[in-house]
Backbone as ProteinMPNN parsed JSONL, in Angstrom:
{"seq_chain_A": "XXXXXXXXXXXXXXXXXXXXXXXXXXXXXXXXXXXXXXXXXXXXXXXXXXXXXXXXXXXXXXXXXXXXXXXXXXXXXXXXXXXXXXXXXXXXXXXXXXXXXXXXXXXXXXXXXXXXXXXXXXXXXXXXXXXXXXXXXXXXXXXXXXXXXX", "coords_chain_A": {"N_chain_A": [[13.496, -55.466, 63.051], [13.113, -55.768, 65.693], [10.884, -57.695, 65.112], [12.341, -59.934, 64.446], [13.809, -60.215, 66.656], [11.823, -60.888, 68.5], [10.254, -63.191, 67.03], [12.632, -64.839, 67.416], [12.977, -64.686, 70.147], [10.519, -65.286, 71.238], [10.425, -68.161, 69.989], [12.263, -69.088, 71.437], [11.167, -69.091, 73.979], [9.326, -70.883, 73.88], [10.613, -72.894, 73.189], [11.411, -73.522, 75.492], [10.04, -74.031, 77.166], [7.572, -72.328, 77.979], [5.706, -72.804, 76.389], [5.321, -75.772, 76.688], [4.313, -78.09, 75.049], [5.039, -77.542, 72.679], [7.573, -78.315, 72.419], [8.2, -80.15, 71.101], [7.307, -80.144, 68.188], [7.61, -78.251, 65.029], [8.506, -74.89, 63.994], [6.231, -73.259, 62.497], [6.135, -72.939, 58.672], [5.554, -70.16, 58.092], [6.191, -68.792, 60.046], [8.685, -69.072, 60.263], [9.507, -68.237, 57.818], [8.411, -65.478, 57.994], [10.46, -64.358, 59.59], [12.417, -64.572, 58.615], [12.432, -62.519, 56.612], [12.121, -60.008, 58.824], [14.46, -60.124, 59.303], [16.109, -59.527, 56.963], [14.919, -57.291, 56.528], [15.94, -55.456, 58.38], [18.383, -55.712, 58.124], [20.879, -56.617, 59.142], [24.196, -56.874, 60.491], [26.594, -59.111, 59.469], [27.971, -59.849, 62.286], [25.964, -60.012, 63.941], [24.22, -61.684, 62.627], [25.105, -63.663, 62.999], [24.928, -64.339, 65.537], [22.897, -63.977, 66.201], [22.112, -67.139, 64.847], [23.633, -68.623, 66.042], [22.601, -68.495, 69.117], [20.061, -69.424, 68.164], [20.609, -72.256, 67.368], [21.786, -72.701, 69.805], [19.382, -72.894, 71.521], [18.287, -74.578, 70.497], [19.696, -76.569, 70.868], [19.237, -77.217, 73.502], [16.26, -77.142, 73.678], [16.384, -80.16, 72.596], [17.547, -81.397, 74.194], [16.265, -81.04, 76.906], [13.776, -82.417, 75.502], [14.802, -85.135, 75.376], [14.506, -85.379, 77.959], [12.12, -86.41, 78.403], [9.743, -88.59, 79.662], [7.662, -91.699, 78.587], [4.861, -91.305, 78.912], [5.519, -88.596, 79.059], [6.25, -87.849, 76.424], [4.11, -88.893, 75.128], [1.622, -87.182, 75.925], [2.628, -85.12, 75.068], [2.678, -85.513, 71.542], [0.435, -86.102, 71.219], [-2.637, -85.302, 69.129], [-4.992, -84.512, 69.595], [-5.559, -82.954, 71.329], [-5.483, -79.565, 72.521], [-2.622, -77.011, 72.359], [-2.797, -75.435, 74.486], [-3.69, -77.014, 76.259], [-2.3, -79.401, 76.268], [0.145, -78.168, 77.31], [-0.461, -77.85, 79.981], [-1.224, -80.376, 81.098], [1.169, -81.606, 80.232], [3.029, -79.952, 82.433], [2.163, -80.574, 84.728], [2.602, -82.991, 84.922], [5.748, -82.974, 85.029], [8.994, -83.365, 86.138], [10.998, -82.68, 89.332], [13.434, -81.898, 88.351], [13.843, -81.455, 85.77], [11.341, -79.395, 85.296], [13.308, -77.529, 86.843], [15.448, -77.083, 84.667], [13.864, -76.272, 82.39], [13.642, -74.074, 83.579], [16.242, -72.865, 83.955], [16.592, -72.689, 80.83], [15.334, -70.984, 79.982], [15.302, -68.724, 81.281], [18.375, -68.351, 80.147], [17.184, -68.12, 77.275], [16.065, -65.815, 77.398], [18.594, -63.903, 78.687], [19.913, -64.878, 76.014], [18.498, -63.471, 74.401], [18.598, -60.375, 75.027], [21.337, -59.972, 74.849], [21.132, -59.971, 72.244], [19.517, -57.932, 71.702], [20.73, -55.3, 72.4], [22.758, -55.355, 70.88], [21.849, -54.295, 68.477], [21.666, -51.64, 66.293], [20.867, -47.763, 67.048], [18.782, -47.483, 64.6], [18.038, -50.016, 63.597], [16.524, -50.56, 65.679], [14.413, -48.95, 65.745], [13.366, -49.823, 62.814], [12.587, -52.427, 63.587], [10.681, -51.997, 66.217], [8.827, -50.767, 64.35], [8.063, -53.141, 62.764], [7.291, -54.904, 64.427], [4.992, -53.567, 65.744], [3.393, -53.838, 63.64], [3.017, -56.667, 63.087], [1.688, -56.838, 65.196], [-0.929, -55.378, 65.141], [-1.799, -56.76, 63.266], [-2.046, -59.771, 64.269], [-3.928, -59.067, 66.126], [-6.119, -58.144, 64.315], [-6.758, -60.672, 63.431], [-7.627, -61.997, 65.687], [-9.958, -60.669, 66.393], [-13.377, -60.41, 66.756], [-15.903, -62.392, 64.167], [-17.766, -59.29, 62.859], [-21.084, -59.189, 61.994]], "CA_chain_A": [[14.443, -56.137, 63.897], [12.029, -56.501, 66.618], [9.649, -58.997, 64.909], [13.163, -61.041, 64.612], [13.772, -60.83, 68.123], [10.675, -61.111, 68.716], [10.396, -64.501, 66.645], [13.572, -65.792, 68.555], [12.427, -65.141, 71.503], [9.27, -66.572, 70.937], [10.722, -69.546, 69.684], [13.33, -69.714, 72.37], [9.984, -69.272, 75.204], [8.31, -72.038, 73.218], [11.282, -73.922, 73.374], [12.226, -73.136, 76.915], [8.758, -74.713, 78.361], [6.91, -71.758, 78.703], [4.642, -73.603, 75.676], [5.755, -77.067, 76.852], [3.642, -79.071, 74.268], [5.401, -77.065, 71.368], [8.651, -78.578, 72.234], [8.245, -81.631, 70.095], [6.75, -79.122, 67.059], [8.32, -77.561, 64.609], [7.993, -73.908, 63.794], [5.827, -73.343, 61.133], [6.845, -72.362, 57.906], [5.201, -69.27, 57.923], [7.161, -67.877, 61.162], [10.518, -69.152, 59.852], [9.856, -67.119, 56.44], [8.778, -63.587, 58.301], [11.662, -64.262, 60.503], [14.143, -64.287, 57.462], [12.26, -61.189, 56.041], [12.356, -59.336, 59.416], [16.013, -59.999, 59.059], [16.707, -59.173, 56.018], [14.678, -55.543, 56.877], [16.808, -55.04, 59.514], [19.836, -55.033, 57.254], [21.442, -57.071, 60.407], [25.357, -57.195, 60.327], [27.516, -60.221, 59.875], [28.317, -60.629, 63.225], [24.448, -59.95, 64.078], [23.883, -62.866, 62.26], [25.543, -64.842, 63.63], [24.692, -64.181, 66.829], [21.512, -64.739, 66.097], [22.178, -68.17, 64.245], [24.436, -69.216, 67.466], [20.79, -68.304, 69.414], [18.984, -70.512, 67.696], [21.783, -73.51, 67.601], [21.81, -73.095, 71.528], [17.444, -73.242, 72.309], [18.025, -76.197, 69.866], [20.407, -78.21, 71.934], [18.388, -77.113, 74.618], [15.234, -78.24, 73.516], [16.532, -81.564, 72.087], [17.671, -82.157, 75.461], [14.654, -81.481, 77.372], [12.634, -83.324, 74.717], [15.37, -86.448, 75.949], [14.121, -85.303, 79.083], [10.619, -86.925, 78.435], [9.548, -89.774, 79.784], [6.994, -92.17, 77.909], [3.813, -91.01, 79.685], [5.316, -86.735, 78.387], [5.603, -87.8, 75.137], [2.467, -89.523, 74.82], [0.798, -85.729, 75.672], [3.44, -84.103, 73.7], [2.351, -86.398, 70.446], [-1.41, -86.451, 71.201], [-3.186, -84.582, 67.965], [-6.331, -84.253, 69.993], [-5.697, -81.886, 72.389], [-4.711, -78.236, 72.135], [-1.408, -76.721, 72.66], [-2.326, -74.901, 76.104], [-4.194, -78.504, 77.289], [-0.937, -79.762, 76.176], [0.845, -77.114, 78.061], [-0.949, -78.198, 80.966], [-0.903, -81.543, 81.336], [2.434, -81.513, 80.409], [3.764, -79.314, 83.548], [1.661, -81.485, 85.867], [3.989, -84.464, 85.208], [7.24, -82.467, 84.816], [10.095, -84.035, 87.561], [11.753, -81.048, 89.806], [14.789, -81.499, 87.477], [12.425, -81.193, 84.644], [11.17, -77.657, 85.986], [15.003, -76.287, 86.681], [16.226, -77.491, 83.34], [12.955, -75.339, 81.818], [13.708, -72.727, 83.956], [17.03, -72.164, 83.565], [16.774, -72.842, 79.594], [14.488, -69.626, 79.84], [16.703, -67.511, 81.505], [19.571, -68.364, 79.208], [17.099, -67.449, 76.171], [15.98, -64.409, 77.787], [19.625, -63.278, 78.223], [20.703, -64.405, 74.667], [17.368, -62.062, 73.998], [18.822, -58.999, 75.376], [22.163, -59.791, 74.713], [20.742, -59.737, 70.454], [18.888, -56.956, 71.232], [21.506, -54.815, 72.642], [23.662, -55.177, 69.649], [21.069, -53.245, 67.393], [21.7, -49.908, 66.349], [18.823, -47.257, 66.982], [17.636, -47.635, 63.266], [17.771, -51.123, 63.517], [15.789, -50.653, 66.97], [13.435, -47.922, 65.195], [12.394, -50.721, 62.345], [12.356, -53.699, 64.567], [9.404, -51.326, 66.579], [8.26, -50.479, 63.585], [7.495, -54.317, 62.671], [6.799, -55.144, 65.796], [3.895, -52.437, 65.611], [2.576, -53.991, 62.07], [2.714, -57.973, 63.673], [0.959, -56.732, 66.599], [-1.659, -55.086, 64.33], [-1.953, -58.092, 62.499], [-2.416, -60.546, 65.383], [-5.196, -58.181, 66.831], [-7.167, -58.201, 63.297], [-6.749, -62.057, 63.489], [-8.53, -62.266, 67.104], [-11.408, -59.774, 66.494], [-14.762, -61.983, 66.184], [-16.266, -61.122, 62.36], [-18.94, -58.638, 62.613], [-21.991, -59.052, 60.038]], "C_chain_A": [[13.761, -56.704, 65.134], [11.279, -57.641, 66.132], [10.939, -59.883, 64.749], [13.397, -61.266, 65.867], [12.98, -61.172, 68.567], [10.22, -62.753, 68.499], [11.041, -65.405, 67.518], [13.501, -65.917, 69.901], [11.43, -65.792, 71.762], [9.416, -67.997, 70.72], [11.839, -70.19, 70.727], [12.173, -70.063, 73.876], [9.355, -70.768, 74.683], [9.524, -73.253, 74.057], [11.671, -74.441, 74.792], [10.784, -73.767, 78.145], [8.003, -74.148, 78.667], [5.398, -72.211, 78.168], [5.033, -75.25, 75.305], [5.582, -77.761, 75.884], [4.342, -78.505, 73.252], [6.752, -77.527, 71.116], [8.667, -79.8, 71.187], [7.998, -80.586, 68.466], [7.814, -78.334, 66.245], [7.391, -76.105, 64.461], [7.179, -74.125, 62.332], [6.688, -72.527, 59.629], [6.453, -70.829, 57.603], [5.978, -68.076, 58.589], [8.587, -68.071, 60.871], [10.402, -68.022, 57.99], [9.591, -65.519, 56.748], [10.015, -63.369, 59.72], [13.041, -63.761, 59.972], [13.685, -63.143, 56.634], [12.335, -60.303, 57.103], [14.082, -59.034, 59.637], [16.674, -59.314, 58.172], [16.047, -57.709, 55.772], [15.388, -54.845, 57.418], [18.008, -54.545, 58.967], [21.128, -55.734, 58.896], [23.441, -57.161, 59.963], [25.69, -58.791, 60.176], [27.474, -60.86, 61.375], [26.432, -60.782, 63.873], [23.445, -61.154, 63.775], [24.14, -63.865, 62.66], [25.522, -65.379, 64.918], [23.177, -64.888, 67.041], [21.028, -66.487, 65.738], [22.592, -68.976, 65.742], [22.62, -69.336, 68.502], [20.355, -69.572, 69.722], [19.609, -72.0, 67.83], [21.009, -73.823, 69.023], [20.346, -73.415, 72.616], [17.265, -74.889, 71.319], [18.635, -77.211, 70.304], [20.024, -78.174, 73.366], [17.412, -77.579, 74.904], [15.354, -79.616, 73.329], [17.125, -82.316, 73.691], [16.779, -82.029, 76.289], [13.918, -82.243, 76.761], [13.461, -84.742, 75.048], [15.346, -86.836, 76.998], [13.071, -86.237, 79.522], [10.539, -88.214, 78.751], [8.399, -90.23, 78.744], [5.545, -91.413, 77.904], [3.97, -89.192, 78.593], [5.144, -86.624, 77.103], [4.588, -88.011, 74.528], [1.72, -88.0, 74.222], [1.598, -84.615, 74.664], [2.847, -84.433, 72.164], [0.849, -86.419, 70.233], [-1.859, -84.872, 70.582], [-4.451, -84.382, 68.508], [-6.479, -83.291, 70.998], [-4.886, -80.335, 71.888], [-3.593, -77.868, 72.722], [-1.808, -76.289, 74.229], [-2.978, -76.045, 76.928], [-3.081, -78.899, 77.47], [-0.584, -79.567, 77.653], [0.851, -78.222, 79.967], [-0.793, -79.179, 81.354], [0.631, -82.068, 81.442], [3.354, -80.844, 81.53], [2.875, -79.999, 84.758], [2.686, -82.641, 86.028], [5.857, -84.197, 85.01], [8.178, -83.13, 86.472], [10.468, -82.186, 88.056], [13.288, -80.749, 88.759], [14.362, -81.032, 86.595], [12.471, -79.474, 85.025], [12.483, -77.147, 85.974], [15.166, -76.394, 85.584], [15.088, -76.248, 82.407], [13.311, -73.892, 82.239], [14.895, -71.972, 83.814], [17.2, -71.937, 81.752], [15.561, -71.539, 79.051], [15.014, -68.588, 80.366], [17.737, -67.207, 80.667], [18.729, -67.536, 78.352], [16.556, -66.45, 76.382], [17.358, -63.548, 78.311], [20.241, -63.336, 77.18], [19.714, -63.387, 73.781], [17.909, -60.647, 74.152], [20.347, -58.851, 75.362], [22.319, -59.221, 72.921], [20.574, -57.743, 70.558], [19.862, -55.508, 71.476], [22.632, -54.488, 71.789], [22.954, -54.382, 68.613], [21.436, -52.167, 67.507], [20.56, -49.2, 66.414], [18.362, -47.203, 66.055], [17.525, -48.76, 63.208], [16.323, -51.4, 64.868], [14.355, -50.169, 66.26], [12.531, -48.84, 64.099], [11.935, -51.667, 63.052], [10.566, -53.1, 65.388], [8.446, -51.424, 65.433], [7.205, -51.951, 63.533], [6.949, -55.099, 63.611], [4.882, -54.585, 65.93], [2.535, -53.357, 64.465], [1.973, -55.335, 63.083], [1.454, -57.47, 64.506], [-0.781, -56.298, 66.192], [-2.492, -56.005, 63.825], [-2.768, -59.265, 63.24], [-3.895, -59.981, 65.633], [-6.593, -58.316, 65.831], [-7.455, -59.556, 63.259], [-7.705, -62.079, 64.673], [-9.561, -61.489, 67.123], [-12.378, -60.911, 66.192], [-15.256, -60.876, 64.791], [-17.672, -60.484, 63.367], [-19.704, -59.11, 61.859], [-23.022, -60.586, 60.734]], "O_chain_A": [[13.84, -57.874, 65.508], [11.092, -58.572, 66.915], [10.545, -61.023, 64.997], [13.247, -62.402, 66.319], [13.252, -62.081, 69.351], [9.904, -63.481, 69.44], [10.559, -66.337, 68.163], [13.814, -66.849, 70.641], [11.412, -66.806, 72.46], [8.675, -68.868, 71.178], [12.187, -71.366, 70.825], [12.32, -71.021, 74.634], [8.973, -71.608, 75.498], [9.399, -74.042, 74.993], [12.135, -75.543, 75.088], [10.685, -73.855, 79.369], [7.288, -74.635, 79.543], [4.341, -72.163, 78.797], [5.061, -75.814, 74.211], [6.622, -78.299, 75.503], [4.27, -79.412, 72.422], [7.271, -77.355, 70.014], [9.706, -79.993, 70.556], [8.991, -80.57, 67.739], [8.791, -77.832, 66.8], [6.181, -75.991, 64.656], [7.43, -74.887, 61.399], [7.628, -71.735, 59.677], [7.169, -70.282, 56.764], [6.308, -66.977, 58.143], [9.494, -67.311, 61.21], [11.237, -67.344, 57.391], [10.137, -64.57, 56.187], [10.226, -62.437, 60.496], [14.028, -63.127, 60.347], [14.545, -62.702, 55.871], [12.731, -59.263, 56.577], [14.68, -58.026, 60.013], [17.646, -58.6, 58.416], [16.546, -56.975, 54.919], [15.576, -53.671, 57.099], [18.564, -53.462, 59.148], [22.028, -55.064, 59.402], [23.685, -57.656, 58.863], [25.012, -59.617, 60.787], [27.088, -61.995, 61.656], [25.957, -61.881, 64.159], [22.398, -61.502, 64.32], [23.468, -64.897, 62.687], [25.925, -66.464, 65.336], [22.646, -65.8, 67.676], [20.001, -67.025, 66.153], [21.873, -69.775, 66.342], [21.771, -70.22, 68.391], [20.257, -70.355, 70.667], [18.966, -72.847, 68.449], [20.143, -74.641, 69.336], [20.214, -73.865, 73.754], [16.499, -75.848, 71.418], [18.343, -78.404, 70.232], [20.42, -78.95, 74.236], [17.216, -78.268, 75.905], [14.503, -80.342, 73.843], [17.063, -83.486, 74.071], [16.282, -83.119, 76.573], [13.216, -82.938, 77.495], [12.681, -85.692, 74.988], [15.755, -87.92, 77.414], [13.016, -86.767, 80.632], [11.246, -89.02, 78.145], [8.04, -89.34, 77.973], [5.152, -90.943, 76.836], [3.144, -88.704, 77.822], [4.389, -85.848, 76.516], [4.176, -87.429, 73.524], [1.393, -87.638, 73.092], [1.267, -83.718, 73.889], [2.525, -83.412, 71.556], [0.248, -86.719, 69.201], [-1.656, -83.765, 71.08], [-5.21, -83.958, 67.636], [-7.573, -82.911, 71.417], [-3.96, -80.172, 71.094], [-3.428, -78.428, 73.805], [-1.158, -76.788, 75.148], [-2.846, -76.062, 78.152], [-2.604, -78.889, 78.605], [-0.785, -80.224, 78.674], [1.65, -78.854, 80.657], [0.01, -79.136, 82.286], [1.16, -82.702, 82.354], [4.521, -81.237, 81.523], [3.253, -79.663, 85.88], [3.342, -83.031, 86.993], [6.806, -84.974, 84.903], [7.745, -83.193, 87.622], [10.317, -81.091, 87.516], [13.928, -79.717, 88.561], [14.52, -79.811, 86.571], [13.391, -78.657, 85.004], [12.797, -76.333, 85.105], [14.946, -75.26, 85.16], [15.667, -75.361, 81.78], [13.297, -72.868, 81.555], [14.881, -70.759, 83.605], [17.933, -71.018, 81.384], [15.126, -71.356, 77.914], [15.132, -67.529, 79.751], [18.059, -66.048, 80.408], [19.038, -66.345, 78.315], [16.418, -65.837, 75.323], [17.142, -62.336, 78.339], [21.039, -62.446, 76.887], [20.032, -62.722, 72.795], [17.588, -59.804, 73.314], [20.803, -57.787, 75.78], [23.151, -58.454, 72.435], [21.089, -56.794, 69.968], [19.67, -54.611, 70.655], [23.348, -53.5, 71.949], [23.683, -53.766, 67.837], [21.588, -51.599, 68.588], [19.463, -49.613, 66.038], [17.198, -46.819, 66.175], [16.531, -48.931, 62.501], [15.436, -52.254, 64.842], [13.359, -50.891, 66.231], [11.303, -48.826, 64.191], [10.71, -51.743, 63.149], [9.508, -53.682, 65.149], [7.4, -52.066, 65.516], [6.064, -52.028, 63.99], [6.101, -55.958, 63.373], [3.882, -55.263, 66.164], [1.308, -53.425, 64.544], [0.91, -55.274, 63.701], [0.31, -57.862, 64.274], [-1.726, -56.79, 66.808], [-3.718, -56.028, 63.938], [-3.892, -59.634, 62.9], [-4.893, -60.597, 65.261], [-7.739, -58.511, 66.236], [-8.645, -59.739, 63.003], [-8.86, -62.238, 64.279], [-10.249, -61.67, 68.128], [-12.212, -61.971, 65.588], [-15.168, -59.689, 64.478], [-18.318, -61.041, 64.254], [-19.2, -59.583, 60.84], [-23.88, -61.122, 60.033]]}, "name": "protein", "num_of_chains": 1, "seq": "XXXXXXXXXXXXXXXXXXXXXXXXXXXXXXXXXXXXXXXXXXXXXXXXXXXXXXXXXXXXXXXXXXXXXXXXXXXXXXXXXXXXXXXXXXXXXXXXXXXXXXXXXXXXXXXXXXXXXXXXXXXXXXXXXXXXXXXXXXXXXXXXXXXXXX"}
């Protein structure tokens, strides 16, 4: 249940400006398929679901309106295949307007309270796997970033 909140929050931070350049991006397909298996571990309720679905709706009419936010110049760096996401990042919050910035900032607050409003609905075995997977990801990640030996 965690690696789903986890996901959605991730994808709601992404969306929310904290990885500016990712707003144009889709998720990959890799994170939208252990998103719908951390779900379907979880054993999430009905309404759980839907909560979660609602979520995702609401960082998506969030993002699509910051991304209508962009002037010519943001998309350019948003669109540009030559630079990396945290150059992106970067460049991209250099030319952000002050409305720009609030609109990010509050659209990160929101998905950090529909974060803890999700997570709050879990029961403690739903809490107890969610850790669990949480635990594995984290694992995972870590074996990914080691440099090879040999």
């Amino acid at each position: 249940m965690k690696k789903a909140i986890k996901t959605v929050a991730f994808s709601a931070v992404v969306i929310m400006g904290l990885s500016v350049s990712a707003i144009a991006q889709k998720a990959p397909a890799k994170d939208v398929k252990s998103a719908k298996k951390a779900t379907s571990e979880l054993n999430l309720s009905d309404a759980q679901k839907a909560q979660l679905k609602a979520n995702h709706e609401q960082a998506k009419a969030n993002r699509d309106k910051f991304k209508s936010s962009l002037t010519a110049e943001q998309k350019k760096i948003v669109e540009n295949k030559t630079l990396d996401r945290k150059t992106k990042a970067k460049q991209l919050q250099a030319t952000l307007s002050p409305e720009q910035r609030a609109a990010q900032k509050a659209n990160l607050e929101q998905a950090k309270k529909n974060h803890q409003a999700f997570h709050a609905s879990l029961t403690a075995e739903q809490k107890a796997k969610a850790d669990s997977l949480k635990g594995k990801r984290m694992a995972h990640k870590g074996a990914k970033k080691s440099p090879k030996k040999g």
